[in-house]
C-alpha positions in Angstrom: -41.3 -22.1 21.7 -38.8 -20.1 20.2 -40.3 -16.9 21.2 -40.9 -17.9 24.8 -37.0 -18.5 24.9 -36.0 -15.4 23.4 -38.7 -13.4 26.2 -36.7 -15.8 28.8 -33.2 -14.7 27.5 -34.5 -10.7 27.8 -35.8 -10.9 31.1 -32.7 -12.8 32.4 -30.9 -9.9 30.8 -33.0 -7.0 32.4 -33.0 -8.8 36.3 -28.9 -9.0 35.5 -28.6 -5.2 35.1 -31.1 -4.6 37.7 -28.6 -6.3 40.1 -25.7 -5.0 39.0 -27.6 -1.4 39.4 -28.3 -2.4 42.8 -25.1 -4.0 44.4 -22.6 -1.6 42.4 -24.5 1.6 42.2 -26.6 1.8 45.6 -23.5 1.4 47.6 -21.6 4.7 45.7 -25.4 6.9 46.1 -25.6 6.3 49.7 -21.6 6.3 50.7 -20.5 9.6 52.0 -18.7 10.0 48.8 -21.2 13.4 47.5 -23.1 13.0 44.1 -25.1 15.2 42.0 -28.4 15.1 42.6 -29.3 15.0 38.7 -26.9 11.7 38.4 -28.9 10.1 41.0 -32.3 11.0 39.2 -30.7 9.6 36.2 -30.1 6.2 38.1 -33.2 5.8 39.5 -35.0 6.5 35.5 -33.0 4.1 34.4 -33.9 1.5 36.9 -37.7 2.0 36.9 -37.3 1.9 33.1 -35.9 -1.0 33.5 -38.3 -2.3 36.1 -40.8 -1.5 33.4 -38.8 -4.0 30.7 -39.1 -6.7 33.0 -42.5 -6.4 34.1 -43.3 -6.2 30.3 -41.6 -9.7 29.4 -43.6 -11.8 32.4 -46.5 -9.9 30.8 -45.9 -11.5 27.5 -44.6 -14.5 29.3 -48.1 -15.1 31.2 -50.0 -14.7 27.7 -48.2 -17.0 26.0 -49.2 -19.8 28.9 -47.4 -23.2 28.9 -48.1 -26.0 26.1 -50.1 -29.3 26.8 -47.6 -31.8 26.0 -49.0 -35.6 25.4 -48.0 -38.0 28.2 -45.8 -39.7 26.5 -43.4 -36.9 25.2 -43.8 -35.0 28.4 -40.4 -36.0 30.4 -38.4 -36.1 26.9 -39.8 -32.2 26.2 -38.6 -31.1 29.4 -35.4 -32.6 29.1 -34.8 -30.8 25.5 -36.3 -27.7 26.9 -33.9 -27.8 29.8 -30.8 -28.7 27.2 -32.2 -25.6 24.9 -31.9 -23.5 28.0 -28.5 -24.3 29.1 -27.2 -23.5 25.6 -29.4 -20.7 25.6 -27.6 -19.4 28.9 -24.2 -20.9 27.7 -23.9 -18.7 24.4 -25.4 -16.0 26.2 -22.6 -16.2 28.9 -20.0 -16.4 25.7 -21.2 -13.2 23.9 -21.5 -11.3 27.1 -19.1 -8.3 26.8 -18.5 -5.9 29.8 -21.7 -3.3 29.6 -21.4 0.6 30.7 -23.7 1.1 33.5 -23.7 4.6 32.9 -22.6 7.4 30.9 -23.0 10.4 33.3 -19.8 11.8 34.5 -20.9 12.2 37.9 -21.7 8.4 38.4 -18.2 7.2 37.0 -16.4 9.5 38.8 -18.2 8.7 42.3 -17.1 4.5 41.3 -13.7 5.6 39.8 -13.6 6.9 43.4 -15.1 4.2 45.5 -12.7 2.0 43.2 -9.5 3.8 43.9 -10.3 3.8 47.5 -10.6 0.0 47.1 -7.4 -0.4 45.1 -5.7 2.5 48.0 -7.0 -0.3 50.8 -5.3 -3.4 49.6 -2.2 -1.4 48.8 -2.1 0.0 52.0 -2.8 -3.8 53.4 -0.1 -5.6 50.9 2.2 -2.2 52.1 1.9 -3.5 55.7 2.2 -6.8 55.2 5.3 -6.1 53.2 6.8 -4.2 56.3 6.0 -6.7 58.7 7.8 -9.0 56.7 11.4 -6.8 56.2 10.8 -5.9 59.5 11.3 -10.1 60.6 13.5 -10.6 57.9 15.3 -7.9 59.7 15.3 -9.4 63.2 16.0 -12.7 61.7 19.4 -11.2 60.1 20.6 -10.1 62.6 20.0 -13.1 64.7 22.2 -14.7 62.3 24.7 -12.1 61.8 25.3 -12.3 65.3 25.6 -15.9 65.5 28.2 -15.5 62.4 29.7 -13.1 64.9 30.2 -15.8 67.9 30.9 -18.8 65.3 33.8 -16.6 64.5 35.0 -15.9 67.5 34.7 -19.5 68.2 37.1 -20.0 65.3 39.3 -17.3 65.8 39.7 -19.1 69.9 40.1 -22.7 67.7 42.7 -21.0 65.7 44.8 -19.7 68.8 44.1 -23.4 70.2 45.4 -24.9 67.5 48.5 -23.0 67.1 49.2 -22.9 70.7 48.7 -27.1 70.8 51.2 -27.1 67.7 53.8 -25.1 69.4 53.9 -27.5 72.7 53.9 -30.4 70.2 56.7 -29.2 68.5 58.8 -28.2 71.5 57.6 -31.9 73.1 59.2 -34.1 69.7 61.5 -31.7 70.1 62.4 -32.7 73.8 61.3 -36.2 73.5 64.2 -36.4 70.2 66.5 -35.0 72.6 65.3 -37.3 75.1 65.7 -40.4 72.7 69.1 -39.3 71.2 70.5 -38.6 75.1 69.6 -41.7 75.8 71.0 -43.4 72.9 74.1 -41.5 73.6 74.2 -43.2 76.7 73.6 -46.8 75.7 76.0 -46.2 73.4 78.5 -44.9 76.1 77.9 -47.8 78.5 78.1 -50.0 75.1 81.7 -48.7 74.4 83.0 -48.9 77.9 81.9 -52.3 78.4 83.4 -53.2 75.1 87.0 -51.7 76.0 86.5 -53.5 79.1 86.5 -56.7 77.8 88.7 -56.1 75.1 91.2 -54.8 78.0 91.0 -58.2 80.6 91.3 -60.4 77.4 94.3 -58.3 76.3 95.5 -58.4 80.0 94.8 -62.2 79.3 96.3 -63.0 76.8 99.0 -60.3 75.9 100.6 -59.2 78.8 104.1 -57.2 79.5 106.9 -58.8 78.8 108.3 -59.2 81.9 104.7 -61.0 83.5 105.0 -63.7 80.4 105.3 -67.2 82.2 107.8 -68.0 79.6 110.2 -65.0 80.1 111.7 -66.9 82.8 113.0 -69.4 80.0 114.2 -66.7 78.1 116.6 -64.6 78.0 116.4 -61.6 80.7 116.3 -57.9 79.7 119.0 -56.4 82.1 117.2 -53.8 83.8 120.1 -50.9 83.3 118.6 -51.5 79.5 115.1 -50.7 80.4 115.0 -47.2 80.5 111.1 -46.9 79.3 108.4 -48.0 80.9 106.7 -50.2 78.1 103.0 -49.7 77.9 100.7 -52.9 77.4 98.7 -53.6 74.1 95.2 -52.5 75.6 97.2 -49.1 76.1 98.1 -48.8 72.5 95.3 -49.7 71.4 93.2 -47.0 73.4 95.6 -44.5 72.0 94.9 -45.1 68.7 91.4 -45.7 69.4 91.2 -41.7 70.8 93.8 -40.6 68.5 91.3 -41.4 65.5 88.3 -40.4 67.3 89.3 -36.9 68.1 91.5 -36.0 65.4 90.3 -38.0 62.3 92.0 -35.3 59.9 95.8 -36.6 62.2 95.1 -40.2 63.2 98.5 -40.9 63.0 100.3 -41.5 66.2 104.0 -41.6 66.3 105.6 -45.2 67.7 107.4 -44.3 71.3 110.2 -46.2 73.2 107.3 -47.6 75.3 105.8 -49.4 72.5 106.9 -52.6 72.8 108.2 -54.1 68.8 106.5 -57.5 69.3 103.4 -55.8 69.5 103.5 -53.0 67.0 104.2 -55.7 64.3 101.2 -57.7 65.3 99.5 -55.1 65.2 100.6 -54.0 61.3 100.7 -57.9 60.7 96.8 -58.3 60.9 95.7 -55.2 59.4 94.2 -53.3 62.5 96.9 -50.7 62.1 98.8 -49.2 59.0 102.2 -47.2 58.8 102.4 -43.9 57.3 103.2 -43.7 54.0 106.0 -41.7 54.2 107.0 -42.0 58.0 107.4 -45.7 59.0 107.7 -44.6 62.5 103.9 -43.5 62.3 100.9 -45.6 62.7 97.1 -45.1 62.8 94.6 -47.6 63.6 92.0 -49.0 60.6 88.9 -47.3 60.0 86.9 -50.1 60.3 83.9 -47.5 61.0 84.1 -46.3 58.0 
């Protein structure tokens, strides 16, 4: 049994390296590639001599003629004769080293030829591939550089926008501040005048010249040679302080006239809404009471 495996492991090797002569070194004899003609002789020996190995082992193979195995045992031998093959082929397959088809110059430089020519094929397949690909990556860059390109343009146009919108919005608060403080300037206006309007009727009212009192009648009367000024009424000297403080507030002082009538000057000091001068009793301002 033994030997018939070892005959089996040979002629497995021999029909290997007949088909390895055939597939790698038929295709390099008959290329165009030109070979010596004593290289090819060689290869063909050493294929019949090989041939001749083979032929040998299914000689020896046929005389040793299969084994009558009992009934019995016959399904459990052919399982361990298939298991004995598999390791056979297993360890064979493990100790298998790369084999030298040939030694002759002429053959390994006709496949060290064929081989480059491979290896020069699929470069010259990866190299175009390679190209094609910069070539999109190419196209594709510059599709986005000139998007880049419009996306800033469409910024730079933003930008101007932007700065453009800023400027109206600062020269509209501007003018609507204006606006607002105009018309706040006006309220205040009409405010004021309807304020010294009233203030005048209920001085007119109630503190009128001297000669329109009801009473002077029961009085004693001013002869008129005596009334050389015209005396002003209270709303008048009022008003004059009133401007005299709002345009000069560095001067408020205004200097007490003939036509100021006494009565009403010392009302006036009486309850605080005016104050002499410190060093000129004949000078009066009105309060701040703004301040």
């Amino acid at each position: 049994m033994d030997k018939q495996d070892e005959l089996l492991k040979e002629a497995e090797k021999l029909a290997k390296r007949m088909s390895s002569y055939q597939h790698d070194l038929a295709p390099a004899i008959t290329s165009n590639i030109v070979c010596s003609a004593d290289a090819r002789e060689e290869l063909l020996d050493e294929c019949e001599e090989i041939w001749r190995q083979m032929e040998e082992c299914q000689s020896k193979l046929t005389l040793l003629g299969t084994e009558i195995l009992p009934e019995s045992d016959a399904q459990l031998s052919l399982l361990m004769m298939r298991v004995k093959a598999l390791t056979a082929e297993y360890n064979q397959w493990q100790k298998r080293s790369p084999e030298i088809i040939s030694t002759n110059p002429d053959v390994l430089v006709t496949l060290g030829k064929e081989e480059l020519q491979k290896v020069d094929h699929d470069l010259e397949m990866v190299l175009s591939t390679v190209q094609s690909k910069t070539r999109k990556l190419k196209e594709d860059m510059k599709r986005e550089q000139q998007w880049l390109d419009e996306q800033q343009q469409l910024v730079d146009a933003l930008d101007v926008t932007h700065e453009e919108m800023k400027n109206q919005v600062v020269q509209f608060s501007e003018k609507r501040a204006f606006q607002e403080l105009k018309s706040k300037m006006m309220k205040i206006r009409a405010y004021k005048e309807e304020l010294l309007s009233a203030l005048g009727e209920f001085l007119e009212e109630h503190f009128p010249l001297p000669e329109e009192d009801e009473n002077a009648k029961k009085k004693k009367k001013i002869p008129v040679e005596e009334r050389t000024v015209q005396l002003v009424t209270l709303h008048e000297i009022l008003e004059r302080l009133i401007n005299k403080l709002m345009n000069t507030p560095h001067e408020p002082y205004l200097t007490i006239s003939d036509s100021f009538w006494p009565p009403y000057v010392e009302l006036l000091l009486r309850y605080g809404i005016a104050l002499r001068h410190p060093e000129d009793p004949n000078r009066i301002r009105l309060e701040a009471f703004h301040q």
